[in-house]
C-alpha positions in Angstrom: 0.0 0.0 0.0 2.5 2.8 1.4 4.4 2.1 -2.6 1.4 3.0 -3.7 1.1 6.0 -1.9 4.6 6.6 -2.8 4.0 6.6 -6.1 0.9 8.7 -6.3 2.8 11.6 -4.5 5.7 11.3 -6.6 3.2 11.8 -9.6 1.4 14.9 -7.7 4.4 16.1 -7.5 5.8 16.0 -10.9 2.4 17.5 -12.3 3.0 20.5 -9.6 6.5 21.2 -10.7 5.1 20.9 -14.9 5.9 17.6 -15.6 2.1 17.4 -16.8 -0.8 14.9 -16.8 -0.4 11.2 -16.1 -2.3 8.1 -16.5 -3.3 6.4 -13.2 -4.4 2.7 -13.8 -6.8 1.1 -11.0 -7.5 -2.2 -11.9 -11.2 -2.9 -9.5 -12.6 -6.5 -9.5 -16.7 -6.3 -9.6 -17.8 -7.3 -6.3 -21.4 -7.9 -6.7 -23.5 -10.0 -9.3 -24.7 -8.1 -12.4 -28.5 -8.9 -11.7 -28.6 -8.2 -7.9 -27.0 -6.5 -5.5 -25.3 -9.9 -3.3 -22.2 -12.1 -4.0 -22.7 -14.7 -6.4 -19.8 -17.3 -5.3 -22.2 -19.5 -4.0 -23.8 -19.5 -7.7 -20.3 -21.1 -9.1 -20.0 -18.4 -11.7 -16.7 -17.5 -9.1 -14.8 -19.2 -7.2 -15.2 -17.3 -3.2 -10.7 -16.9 -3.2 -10.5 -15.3 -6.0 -13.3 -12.6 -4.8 -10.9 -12.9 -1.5 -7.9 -12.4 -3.4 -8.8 -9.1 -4.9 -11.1 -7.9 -1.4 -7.0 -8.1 -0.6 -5.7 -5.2 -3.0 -9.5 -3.4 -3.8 -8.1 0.2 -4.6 -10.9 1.7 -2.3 -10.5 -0.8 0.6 -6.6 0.0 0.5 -7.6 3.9 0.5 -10.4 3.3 3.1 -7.2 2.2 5.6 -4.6 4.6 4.3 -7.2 7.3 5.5 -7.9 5.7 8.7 -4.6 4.8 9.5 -3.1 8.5 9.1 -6.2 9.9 11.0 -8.0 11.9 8.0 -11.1 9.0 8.5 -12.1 7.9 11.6 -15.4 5.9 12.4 -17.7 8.7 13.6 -17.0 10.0 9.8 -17.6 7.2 8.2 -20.9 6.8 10.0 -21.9 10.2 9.1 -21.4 9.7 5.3 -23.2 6.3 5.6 -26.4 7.8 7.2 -26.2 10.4 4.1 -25.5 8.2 1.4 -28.3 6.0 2.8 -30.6 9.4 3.5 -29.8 9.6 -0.8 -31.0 6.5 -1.8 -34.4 6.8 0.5 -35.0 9.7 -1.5 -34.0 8.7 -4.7 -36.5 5.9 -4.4 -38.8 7.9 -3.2 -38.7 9.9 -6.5 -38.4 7.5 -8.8 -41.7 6.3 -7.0 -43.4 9.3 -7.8 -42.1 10.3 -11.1 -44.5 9.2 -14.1 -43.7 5.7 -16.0 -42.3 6.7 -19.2 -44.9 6.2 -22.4 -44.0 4.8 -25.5 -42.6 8.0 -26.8 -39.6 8.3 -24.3 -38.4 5.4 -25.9 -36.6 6.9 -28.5 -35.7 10.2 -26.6 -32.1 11.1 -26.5 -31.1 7.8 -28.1 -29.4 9.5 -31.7 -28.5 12.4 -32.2 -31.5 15.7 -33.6 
């Protein structure tokens, strides 16, 4: 993790001194099944290590626990943002529950270009 870190500052750094823009790869795994919102190991369409293995080097976990460990996260935050984001989707349902169905004619809306 901390070469990561390493890494990231010495690129921060060279854009801050002129060195310009550079490419930052993050390869993520997708943790969740395409249809639902759970794990599918249990379904066989992945084996459970290999979800394990990458839980091990997920980009946000790693950055979850750089935070924490140098004190710019602590629990009470992370419960706050939790409540919110939760607070979001309450109300995002909530609109989606109230907005109109769609008719026929919003089929083709901003599918091609006028």
């Amino acid at each position: 993790m901390h070469d990561i870190v390493r890494r990231l500052e010495e690129k921060r750094a060279a854009a801050r001194a002129g060195g310009g823009p550079t490419f930052i790869e993050a390869p993520v795994y997708r943790f969740r099944a395409h249809g639902g919102a759970g794990d599918d190991s249990h379904t066989g369409y992945r084996d459970e290590a290999e979800r394990e293995a990458w839980e091990r080097v997920d980009p946000i976990g790693l950055f979850a626990q750089f935070l924490t460990d140098t004190g710019l996260l602590d629990g009470r935050a992370v419960t706050v943002m939790e409540e919110r984001i939760a607070a979001d989707i309450v109300d995002a349902f909530a609109f989606a529950l109230a907005s109109p169905n769609p008719t026929e004619g919003d089929l083709y809306r901003h599918v091609y270009a006028d």
